[in-house]
C-alpha angles and dihedrals in degrees: 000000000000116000125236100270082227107047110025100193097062121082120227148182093189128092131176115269087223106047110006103234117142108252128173131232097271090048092043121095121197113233132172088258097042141283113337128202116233091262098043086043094058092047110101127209117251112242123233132204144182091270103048093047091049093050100037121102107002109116107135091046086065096050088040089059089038085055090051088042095043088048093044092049085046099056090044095219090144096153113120101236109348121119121267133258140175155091085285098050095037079053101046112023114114118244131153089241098058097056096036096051113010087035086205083157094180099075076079079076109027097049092065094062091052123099128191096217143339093280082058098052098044096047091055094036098048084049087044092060093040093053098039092054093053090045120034096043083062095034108028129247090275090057091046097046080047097053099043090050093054100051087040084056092045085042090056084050107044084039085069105044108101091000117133095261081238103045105086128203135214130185149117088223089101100053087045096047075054092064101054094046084058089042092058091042092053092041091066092045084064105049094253121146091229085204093075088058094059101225096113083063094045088061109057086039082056095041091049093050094047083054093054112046123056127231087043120115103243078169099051094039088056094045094048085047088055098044103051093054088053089058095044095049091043085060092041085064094043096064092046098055074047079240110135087174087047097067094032083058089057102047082052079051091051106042089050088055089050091053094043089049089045089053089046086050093050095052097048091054102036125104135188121300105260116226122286089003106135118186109228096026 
């Protein structure tokens, strides 16, 4: 029979619910959780509140939005709600053509850090912490940054299906699409109805308007949809094969197959370079 850790010489059945150690009845303490030692019994609970929750953890959200902010001042497009130009967007902006016939494949990345205006920006970036605070806190910011690369890389892809080879596209709205496809999914992991979030309901709000309005990416706005519940479900698979490397391997998986169906995309709309057109002027 184990001893009492504070008094050696005094049998006991009974440890702390805390820590474990055997104490005896003069050392235990009653608590609404069982029978504390005198160290565990002095320890208070650190309170949390709304704003603590809401801040905490979410690192990589908030690299993730000063990526988006540094790109945008860089590329001095500061006008509410005008169209973008520069040396940046022309660089950096996704079209068929650029990938068919200049195969500057990494406009499938860098498109999805450029904003037309300043509308544009704060939309995706508000999305982008609301959706952060709900995910990463629960994920992790690897599995964030995971999922929000794989649904960037569908939503390059999707951008360009049924898109003019020469007309490009810009925009964070895939990757955070993306977003609200993993939160639903992990929503229902957890036993949470997503309809009381309130995201189901985003979606379609965000699907209709993309539907309704021109010079939005319906197509870019569905592949990043669909590619951010793959990841998540990836990873999903992943925890419960208790294989963190497991789901992280599919959303690698994933993300390949993205490229390689961007590429095929791309080929399918591109056409041959006019006279005198140079990508990146």
């Amino acid at each position: 029979m184990e001893t009492c850790y504070r008094h050696s010489s005094r049998e006991t059945r009974v440890s702390c619910s805390n820590c474990g150690r055997p104490i005896c009845t003069d050392c235990m303490t009653t608590t609404p959780v069982g029978m504390r030692c005198p160290e565990c019994a002095r320890q208070r609970t650190p309170v949390k509140t709304m704003r603590s929750i809401a801040t905490a953890g979410i690192e990589a959200t908030r690299a993730l939005i000063a990526i988006n902010v540094v790109v945008f001042l860089a590329s001095g497009n500061f006008s509410l709600a005008g169209s973008a130009t520069g040396e940046i967007i022309s660089k950096g902006a996704l079209s068929a053509q650029s990938i068919a016939v200049g195969h500057q494949y990494w406009r499938l990345v860098t498109a999805g850090f450029l904003h037309e205006n300043l509308l544009h920006i704060g939309f995706n970036m508000y999305l982008l912490y609301v959706l952060g605070q709900m995910l990463e806190p629960a994920l992790g910011p690897v599995k964030l940054v995971a999922i929000y690369a794989v649904a960037l890389l569908f939503g390059s892809c999707g951008s360009m299906i049924g898109v003019p080879a020469l007309e490009s596209t810009i925009g964070a709205s895939g990757a955070v699409f993306g977003l609200m496809g993993a939160a639903v999914v992990e929503m229902r992991a957890r036993g949470i109805n997503p309809m009381d979030s309130g995201i189901p309901g985003l979606i379609v709000i965000n699907l209709i308007f993309s539907v309704t309005f021109s010079g939005i990416s319906i197509g870019g706005h569905i592949g990043g949809l669909i590619g951010g519940t793959l990841a998540a479900l990836a990873l999903g698979l992943g925890d419960r094969r208790r294989s963190r490397l497991l789901g992280l391997a599919g959303c690698v998986v994933l993300g390949v197959a993205a490229v390689i169906g961007a590429i095929a995309v791309a080929h399918a709309q591109g056409v041959p370079m006019p006279s005198g057109f140079s990508l990146g002027q």
